[in-house]
C-alpha positions, 0 to 999 in steps of 0.5 A: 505397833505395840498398842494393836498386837499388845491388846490382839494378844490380850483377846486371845490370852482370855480366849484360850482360857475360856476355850482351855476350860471348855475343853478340860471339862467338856472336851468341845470348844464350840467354834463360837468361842472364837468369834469374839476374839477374831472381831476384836483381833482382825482390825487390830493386826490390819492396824499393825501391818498397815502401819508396817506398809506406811513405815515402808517396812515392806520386806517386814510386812510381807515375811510375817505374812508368808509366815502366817500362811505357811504356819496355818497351812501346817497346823491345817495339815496336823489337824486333818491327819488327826495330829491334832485337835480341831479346837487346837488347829484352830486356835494356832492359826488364829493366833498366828493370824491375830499375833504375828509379832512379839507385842512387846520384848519379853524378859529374855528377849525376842527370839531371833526368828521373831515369829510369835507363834512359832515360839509358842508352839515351842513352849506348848511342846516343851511344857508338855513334857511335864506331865508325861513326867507326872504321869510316870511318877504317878504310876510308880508311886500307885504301884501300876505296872505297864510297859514303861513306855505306856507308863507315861503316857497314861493310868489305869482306871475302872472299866466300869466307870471308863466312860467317866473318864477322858482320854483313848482306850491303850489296850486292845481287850477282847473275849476268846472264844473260851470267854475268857478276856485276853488283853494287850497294850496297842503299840506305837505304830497301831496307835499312831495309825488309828490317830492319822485315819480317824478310826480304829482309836476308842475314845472315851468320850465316844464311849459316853455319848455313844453308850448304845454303839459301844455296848460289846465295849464297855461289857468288855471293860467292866469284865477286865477290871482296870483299863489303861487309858491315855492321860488325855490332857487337851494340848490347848492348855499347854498351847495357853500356859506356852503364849503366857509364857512367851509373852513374859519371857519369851522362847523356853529353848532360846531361854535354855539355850542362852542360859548353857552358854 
């Protein structure tokens, strides 16, 4: 059973660093990225729970199979109520469909679910803790000033480059009827809803490729000067360093929690 997850988690491994590049410089992972992948990978993981039924480890085969399709369920759910990412509800449940199962024992173990993708998942979220930190450090080292939450969730740039940039629009910026800009940070509650419906959220990338559709923004922008944005970091790329790091040495907060004890 090695031998099928072990190279199924190799395909996926080089797929999400391609897709996580694709994402970084264009944010778009066409759904042709993933078609090697699945051709490589689907035979594989039919080899490893064929083996599982002929074993007679039925009860095995059957929970990691529950266990994918309520896994995919979810992440199906976070990316219809735009928690999400397509690309990223995507490649989760791929990967919960191609790698059920650890391939092989990473260095601290397998953890006691055994459920691959779900430890990946854990250490995707856990390594993206990292950058709300730099992102913070960042500001306070340029002498940016925002609410502190704001401040590790993004940083300032020119507004009238914005559409360089990627990430979403933190401020809600307008023009009085004096003519004079007015400016505020979006709160938690208005940015959390304009995620879940789709609308509302400016992003920047709308603002490339929709200059027309966005004119009374982007004049607005250039007028307020600097503009706060998200850092808008893919999660795919978290989601790739957490399976590389699950593979090799297994759960982080199983790992964090063995080395407390």
């Amino acid at each position: 059973m090695i031998i099928p997850l072990t190279v199924s988690a190799i395909a996926v491994v080089i797929t999400l660093l391609y897709a996580s590049a694709r994402d970084i410089v264009e944010r778009r992972v066409p759904f042709r990225t993933w078609y090697p992948m699945l051709v490589i990978g689907i035979p594989l993981v039919a080899w490893f729970y064929g083996s599982l039924f002929l074993s007679g480890f039925w009860s095995l085969a059957l929970a990691y199979l529950v266990l994918v399709a309520v896994f995919s369920l979810l992440f199906y759910s976070f990316a219809y109520l735009h928690l999400f990412g397509g690309a990223d509800a995507y490649a989760l449940i791929f990967l919960s469909v191609l790698v059920p199962a650890f391939p092989f024992e990473p260095a601290f173990g397998v953890p006691p679910l055994g459920f691959f993708p779900f430890s990946v998942l854990v250490n995707a979220l856990i390594l993206n803790l990292v950058t709300p930190a730099g992102i913070f450090a960042y500001n306070v080292a340029k002498g940016n000033r925002a609410p502190v939450a704001n401040m590790f969730l993004g940083f300032p740039v020119d507004g009238k480059t914005i559409a360089n940039s990627f990430g979403y629009i933190m401020e809600d910026i307008r023009e009085d009827d004096d003519g004079r800009i007015t400016r505020r940070f979006l709160s938690f509650s208005e940015a959390l809803k304009g995620m879940m419906k789709g609308s509302g959220r400016v992003y920047t990338l709308d603002l490339r490729r929709n200059p027309d559709e966005y004119r009374e923004e982007l004049s607005l922008y250039s007028r307020a000067g600097k503009v706060w944005i998200s850092y808008g970091v893919p999660f795919i790329v978290p989601l790739t360093a957490g399976m590389i790091v699950a593979l090799f040495a297994g759960d982080i907060l199983v790992i964090m929690m063995q080395l407390l004890i």
